[in-house]
KOLKEDO-262556 format. One record per residue (C-alpha): residue in three letters; x, y, z. Coordinates in steps of 0.5 Angstrom, whole numbers, padded with zeros to 4 digits, always signed. Layout:
REM KOLKEDO-262556
ALAXYZ;...
//
This chain:
REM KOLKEDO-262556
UNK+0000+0000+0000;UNK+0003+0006-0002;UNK+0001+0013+0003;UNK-0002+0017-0003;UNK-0007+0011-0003;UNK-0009+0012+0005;UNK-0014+0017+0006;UNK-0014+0019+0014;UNK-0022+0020+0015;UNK-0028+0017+0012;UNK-0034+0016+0015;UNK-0035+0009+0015;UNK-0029+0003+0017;UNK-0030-0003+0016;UNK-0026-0008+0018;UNK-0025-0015+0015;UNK-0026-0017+0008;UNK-0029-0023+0009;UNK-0037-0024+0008;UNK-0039-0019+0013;UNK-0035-0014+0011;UNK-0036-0014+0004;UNK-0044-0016+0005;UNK-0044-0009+0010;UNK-0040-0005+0004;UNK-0044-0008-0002;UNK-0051-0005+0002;UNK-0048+0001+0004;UNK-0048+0002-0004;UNK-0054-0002-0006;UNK-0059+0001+0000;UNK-0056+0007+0001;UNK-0051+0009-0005;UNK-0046+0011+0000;UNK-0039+0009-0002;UNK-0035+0014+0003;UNK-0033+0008+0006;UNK-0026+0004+0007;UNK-0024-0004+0009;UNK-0018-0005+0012;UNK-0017-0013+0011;UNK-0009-0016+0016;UNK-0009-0021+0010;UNK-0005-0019+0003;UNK-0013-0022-0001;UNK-0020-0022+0000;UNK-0024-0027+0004;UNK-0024-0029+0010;UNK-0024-0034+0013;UNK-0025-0037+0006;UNK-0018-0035+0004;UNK-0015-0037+0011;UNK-0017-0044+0010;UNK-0014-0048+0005;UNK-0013-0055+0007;UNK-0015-0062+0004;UNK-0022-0062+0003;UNK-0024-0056+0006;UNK-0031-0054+0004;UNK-0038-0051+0007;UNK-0043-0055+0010;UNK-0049-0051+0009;UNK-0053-0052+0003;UNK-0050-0047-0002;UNK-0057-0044-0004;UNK-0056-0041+0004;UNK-0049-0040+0002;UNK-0049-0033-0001;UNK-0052-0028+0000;UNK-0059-0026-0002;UNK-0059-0020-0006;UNK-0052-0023-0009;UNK-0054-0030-0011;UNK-0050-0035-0013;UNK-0052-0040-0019;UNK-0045-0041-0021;UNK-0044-0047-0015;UNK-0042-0054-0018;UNK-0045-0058-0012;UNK-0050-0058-0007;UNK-0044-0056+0000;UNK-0038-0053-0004;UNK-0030-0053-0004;UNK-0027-0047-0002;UNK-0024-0045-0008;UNK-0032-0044-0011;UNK-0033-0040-0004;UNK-0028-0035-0005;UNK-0029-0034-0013;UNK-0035-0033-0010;UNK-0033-0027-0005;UNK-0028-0025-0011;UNK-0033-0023-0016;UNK-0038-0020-0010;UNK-0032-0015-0010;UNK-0032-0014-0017;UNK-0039-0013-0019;UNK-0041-0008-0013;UNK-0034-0004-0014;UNK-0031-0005-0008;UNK-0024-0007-0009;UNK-0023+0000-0009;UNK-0024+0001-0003;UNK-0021-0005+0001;UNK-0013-0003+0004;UNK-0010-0009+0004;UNK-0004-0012+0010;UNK-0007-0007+0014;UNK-0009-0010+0022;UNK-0013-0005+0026;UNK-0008-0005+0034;UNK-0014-0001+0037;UNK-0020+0004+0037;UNK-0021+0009+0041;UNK-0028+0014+0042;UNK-0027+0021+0041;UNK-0032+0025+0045;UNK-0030+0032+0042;UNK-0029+0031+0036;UNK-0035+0024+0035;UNK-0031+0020+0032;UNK-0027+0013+0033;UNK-0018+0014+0032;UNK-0016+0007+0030;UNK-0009+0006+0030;UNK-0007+0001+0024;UNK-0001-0003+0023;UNK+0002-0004+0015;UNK+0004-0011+0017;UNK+0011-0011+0012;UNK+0013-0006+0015;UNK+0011-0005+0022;UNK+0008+0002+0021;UNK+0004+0005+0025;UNK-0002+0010+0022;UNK-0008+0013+0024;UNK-0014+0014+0022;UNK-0021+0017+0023;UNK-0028+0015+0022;UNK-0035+0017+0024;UNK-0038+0009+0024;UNK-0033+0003+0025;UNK-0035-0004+0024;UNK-0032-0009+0026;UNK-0033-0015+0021;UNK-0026-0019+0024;UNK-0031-0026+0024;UNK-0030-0032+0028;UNK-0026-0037+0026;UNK-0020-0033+0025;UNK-0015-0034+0031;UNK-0013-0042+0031;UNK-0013-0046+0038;UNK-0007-0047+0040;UNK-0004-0054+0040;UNK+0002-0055+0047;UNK+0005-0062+0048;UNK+0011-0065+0052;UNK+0016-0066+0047;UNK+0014-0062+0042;UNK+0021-0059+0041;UNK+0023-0066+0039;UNK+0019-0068+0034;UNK+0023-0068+0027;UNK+0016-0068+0022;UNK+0012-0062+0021;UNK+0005-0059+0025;UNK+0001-0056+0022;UNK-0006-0053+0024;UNK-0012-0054+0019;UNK-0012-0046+0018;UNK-0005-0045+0017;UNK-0004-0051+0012;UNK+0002-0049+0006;UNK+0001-0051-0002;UNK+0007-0054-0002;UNK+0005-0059+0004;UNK+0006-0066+0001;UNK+0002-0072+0004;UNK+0004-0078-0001;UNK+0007-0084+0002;UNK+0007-0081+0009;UNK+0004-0082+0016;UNK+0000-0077+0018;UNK-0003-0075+0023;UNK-0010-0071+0024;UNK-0013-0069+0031;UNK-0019-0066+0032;UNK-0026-0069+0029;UNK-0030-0063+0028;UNK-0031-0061+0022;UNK-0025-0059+0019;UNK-0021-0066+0022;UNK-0027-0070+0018;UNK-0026-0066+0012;UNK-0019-0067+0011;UNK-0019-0074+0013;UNK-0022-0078+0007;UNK-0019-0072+0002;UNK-0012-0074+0003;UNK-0013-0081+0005;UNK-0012-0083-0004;UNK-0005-0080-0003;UNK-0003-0082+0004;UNK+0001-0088+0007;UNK-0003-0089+0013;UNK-0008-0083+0016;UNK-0008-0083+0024;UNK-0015-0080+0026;UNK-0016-0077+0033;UNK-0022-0077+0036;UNK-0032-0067+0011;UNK-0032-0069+0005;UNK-0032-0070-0002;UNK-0040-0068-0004;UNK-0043-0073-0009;UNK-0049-0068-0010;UNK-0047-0064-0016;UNK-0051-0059-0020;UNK-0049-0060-0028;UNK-0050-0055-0033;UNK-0057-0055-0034;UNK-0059-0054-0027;UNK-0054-0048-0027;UNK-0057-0045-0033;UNK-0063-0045-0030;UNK-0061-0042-0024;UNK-0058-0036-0028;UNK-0064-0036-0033;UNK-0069-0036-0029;UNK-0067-0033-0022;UNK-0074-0035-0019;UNK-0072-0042-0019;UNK-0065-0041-0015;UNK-0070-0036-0010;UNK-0075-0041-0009;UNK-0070-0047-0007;UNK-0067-0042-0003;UNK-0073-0042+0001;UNK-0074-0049+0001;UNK-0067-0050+0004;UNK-0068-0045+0009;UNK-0076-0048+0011;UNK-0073-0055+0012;UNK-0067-0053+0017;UNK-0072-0047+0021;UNK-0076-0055+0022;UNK-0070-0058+0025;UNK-0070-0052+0030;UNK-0074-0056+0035;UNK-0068-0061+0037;UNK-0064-0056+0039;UNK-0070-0055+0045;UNK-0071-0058+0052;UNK-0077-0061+0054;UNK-0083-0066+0055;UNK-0085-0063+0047;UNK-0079-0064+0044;UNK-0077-0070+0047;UNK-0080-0075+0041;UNK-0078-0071+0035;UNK-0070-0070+0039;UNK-0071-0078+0039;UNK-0073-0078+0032;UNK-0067-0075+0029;UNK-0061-0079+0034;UNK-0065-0085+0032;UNK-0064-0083+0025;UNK-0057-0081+0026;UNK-0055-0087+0029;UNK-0057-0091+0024;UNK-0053-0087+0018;UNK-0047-0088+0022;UNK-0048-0095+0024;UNK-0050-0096+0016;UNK-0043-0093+0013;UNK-0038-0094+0019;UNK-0035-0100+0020;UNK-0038-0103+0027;UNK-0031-0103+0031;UNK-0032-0096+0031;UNK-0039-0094+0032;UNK-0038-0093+0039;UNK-0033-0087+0038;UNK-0038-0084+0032;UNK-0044-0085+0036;UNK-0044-0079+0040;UNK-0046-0080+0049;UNK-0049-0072+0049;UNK-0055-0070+0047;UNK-0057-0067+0041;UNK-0054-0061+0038;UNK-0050-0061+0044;UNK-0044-0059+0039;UNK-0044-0057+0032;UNK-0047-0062+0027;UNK-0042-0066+0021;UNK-0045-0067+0015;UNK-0042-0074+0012;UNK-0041-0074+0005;UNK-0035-0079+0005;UNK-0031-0079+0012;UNK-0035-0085+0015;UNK-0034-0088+0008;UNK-0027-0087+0009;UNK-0025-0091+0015;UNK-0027-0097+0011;UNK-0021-0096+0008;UNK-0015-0101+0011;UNK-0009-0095+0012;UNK-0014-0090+0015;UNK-0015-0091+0023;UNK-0019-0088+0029;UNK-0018-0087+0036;UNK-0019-0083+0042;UNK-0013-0087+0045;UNK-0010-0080+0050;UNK-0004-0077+0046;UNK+0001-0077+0052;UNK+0007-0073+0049;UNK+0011-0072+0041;UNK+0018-0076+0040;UNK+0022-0075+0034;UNK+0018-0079+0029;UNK+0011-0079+0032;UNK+0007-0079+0038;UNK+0006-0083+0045;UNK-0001-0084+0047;UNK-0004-0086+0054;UNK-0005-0094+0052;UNK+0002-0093+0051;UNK+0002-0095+0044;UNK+0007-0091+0038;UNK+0003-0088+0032;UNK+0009-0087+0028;UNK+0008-0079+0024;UNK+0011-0075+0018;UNK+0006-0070+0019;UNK+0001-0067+0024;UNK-0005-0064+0022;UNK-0008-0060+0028;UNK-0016-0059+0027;UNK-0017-0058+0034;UNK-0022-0051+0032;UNK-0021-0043+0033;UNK-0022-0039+0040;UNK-0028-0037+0037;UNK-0029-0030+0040;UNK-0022-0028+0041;UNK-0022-0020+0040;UNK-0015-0018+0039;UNK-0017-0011+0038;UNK-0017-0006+0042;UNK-0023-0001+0044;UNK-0025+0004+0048;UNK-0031+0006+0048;UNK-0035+0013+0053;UNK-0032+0015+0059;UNK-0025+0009+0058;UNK-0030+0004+0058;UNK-0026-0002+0055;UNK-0030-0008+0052;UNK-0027-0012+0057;UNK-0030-0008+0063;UNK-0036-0008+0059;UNK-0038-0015+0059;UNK-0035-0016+0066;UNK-0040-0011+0068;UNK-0046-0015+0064;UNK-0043-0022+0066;UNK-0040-0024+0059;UNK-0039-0023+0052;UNK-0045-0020+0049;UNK-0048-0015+0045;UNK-0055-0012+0043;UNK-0057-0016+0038;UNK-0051-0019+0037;UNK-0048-0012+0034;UNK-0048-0006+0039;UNK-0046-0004+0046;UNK-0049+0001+0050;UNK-0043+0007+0051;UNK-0039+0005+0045;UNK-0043+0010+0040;UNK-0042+0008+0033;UNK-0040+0002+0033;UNK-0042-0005+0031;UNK-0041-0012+0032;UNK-0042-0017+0025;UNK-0041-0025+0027;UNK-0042-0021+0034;UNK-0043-0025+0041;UNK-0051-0030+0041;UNK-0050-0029+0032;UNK-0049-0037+0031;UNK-0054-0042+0031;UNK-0053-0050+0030;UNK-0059-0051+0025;UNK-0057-0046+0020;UNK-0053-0041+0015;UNK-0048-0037+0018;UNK-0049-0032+0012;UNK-0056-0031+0013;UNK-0054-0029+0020;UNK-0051-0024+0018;UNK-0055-0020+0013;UNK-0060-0021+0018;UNK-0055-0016+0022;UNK-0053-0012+0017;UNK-0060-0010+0015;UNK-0062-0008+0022;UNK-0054-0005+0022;UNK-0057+0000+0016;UNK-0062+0002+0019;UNK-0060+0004+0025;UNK-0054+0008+0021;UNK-0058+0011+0016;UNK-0059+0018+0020;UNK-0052+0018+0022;UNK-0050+0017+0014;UNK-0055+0021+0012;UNK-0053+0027+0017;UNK-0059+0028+0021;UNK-0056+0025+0026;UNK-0049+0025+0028;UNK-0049+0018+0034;UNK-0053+0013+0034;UNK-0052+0008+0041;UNK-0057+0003+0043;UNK-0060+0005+0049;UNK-0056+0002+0057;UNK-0063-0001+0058;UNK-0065-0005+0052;UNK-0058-0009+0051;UNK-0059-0011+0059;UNK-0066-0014+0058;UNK-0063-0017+0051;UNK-0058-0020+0055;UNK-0063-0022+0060;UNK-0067-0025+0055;UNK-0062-0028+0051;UNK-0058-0032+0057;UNK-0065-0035+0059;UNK-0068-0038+0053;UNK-0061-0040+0052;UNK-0063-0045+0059;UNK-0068-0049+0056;UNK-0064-0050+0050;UNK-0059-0057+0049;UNK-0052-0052+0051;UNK-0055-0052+0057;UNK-0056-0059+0058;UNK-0049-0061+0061;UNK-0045-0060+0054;UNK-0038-0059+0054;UNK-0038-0054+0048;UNK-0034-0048+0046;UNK-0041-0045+0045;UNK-0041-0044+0053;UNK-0036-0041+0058;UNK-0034-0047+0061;UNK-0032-0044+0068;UNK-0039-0039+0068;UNK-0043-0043+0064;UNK-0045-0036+0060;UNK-0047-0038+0053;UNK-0043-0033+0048;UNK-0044-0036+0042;UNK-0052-0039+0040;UNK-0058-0035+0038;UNK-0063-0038+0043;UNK-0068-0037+0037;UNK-0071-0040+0030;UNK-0068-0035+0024;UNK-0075-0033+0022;UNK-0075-0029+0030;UNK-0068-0027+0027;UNK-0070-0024+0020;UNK-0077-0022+0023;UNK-0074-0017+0029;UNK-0068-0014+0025;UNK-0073-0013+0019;UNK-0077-0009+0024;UNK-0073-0008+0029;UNK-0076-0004+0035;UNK-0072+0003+0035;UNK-0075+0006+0040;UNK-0069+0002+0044;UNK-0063+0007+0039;UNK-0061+0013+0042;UNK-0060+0019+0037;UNK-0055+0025+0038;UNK-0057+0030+0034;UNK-0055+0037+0031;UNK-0055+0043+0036;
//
């Protein structure tokens, strides 16, 4: 980035170029026709996420026609849960089209905001990352769009040191990483671990999986023509996926009234496993928590896979590294050239600094309201002009991520529009509404499975305070951020 291509003021900064910043700037200019707006994105590219993660069979697993953003549809997608390439050519055309990459500042990670009362703006502080140059810039509105799965769970063993192969996490995986003939090692069996295992299984020696997939359902080029020639047709499968994962909303509940349905769908699920798994795995497969206690995998080649005589899972405890593999607690020798650490992101890890009014930091903020939280997952009360996307409550286990966050975006525009169109100078959710939000959100949480003993990142394991689920079915989500109630926003104008 050259200096004559920085501007110190603009009324509107974003950070992150990933879905939620590019979606907020893309509405900015379609809703509003505002363009004085500047992204600040840490990595050299756009995406995201979607950039970061390359690994073997990285992919979505959510239904593609929810995997894009209404007003942006994608009917280009080859197949039902799509590659992460297909996802970021995706993005990368978003850009173009809605000529945004104009305004995106690349190798830039903002260090801190700071509230400025007497001028009524945010002083960020930006580092350019090749050179360690520290900038200043002004903004009126800042929203921050820096997403969840950014920052990787660290990975700490005895005898780390000594260990001659390669280790790698998941979101950090290199192109010129060679698994051919060579034993490797995954541990984690989320999502991503259960993608990269049947991906690299053709190719490796031996797969060692410590406790997703390859997608048969494709669209050919018919069904795209289809979709781009008659845009209805994309809409309505659109809603259908929608309308089928708001059905599965209920096994998410607690209660007598759920209880059959719940039933219901585990029974199902077992049966898949125990129908594609091989039997001496069925009791590491089949889960002992309730139902959407965890994330749910979607299997469309990882249960295949452990048919397969060079791929192996355990739940044996890893116990420390050696120089060519590791020890477990049975005290068994898994011999490895490569390990590959799918064990998840901190998933609300919040490396920048903010100060809002009178001081206030994020921290202190949370402290005085009992966790990670924010109204309607995207403002704070005391922090003017700030908005939160993929912010606290804003994930659900039972559909798109994308859609939650459009859903944010729309009530972000309205609530930002007096201030963008000069009839106000700060907007600033009321003290009152966060509290009875947050109030709301943590007791509907209680009769929901996260509460149900889940041992889950979802929930603060130490407080027992839910910092990540939205409590409610999608339809509440659109609906209350659609029609918001503004009578819960603080305006400042003009004396």
């Amino acid at each position: 980035m050259s200096m004559s291509d920085f501007l110190p003021f603009t009324t509107v900064a974003i950070i992150g170029a990933g879905f939620s910043g590019l979606g907020i700037a893309c509405q900015l200019k379609k809703k509003l026709n505002f363009t004085d707006f500047m992204i600040f994105e840490r990595a050299s590219g756009l995406g995201g996420t979607w950039r970061s993660n390359t690994y073997p069979g990285c992919g979505v697993d959510v239904p593609a026609v929810l995997y894009s953003l209404s007003f942006a549809p994608n009917s280009n997608f080859s197949k039902l849960f799509p590659d992460q390439d297909e996802i970021l050519s995706y993005l990368q055309r978003l850009a173009v089209d809605f000529n945004i990459c104009s305004s995106i500042r690349y190798n830039i990670s903002c260090e801190s905001a700071k509230w400025q009362e007497k001028t009524g703006t945010w002083l960020l502080k930006l580092q350019v990352s090749h050179t360690g140059e520290i900038i200043e810039h002004h903004c009126k509105v800042l929203i921050s769009a820096v997403g969840r799965l950014v920052v990787p769970n660290s990975f700490e063993i005895p005898g780390r040191g000594e260990f001659h192969g390669q280790i790698v996490h998941s979101a950090q995986w290199r192109s010129d990483i060679s698994v051919k003939d060579k034993d490797i090692i995954v541990i984690g069996n989320g999502c991503s671990g259960s993608q990269i295992v049947p991906a690299i299984a053709d190719e490796a020696k031996n797969v060692y999986h410590f406790m997703r997939p390859m997608d048969r359902w494709r669209f050919g080029s018919i069904g795209k023509s289809m979709f781009q020639y008659i845009p209805i047709l994309l809409k309505l499968l659109r809603f259908l996926v929608f309308a089928y994962l708001e059905m599965t909303f209920q096994s998410f509940s607690l209660g007598q009234t759920t209880q059959q349905p719940r039933s219901r769908v585990r029974a199902k699920a077992n049966t898949y496993v125990q129908r594609s798994a091989p039997a001496e795995y069925w009791n590491l497969l089949i889960p002992k928590y309730a139902l959407g206690c965890k994330r749910k995998i979607l299997d469309p080649g990882y249960l295949e896979s452990l048919h397969r005589q060079n791929v192996h899972l355990t739940d044996d405890r890893i116990i420390s590294l050696k120089r060519c593999g590791l020890v477990t607690s049975s005290g068994k020798d898994y011999p490895a050239d490569i390990i590959i650490v799918a064990n998840g992101f901190n998933s609300f890890f919040y490396e920048m600094s903010v100060v809002g009014r009178r001081g206030e930091t994020l921290v202190s903020h949370w402290k005085t309201f009992g966790g990670i939280e924010a109204y309607k997952t995207t403002a704070l009360a005391g922090f003017p002009n700030f908005f939160l996307l993929s912010g606290p409550n804003s994930v659900s286990g039972h559909s798109s991520s994308v859609f939650s966050i459009e859903s944010t975006i729309d009530l972000i525009v309205k609530a930002v529009k007096p201030v963008l169109e000069r009839h106000a100078i700060e907007v600033e959710v009321k003290s009152e509404a966060e509290q009875k939000w947050v109030n709301d959100v943590q007791t509907a949480l209680k009769s929901r499975v996260y509460a149900d003993n889940c041992a889950t990142y979802y929930v603060d394991q130490k407080t027992g305070w839910n910092f990540t689920n939205y409590p409610w079915s999608f339809v509440h989500l659109w609906w209350s951020n659609k029609f918001p109630d503004m009578r819960d926003w603080s305006y400042r104008y003009l004396d």
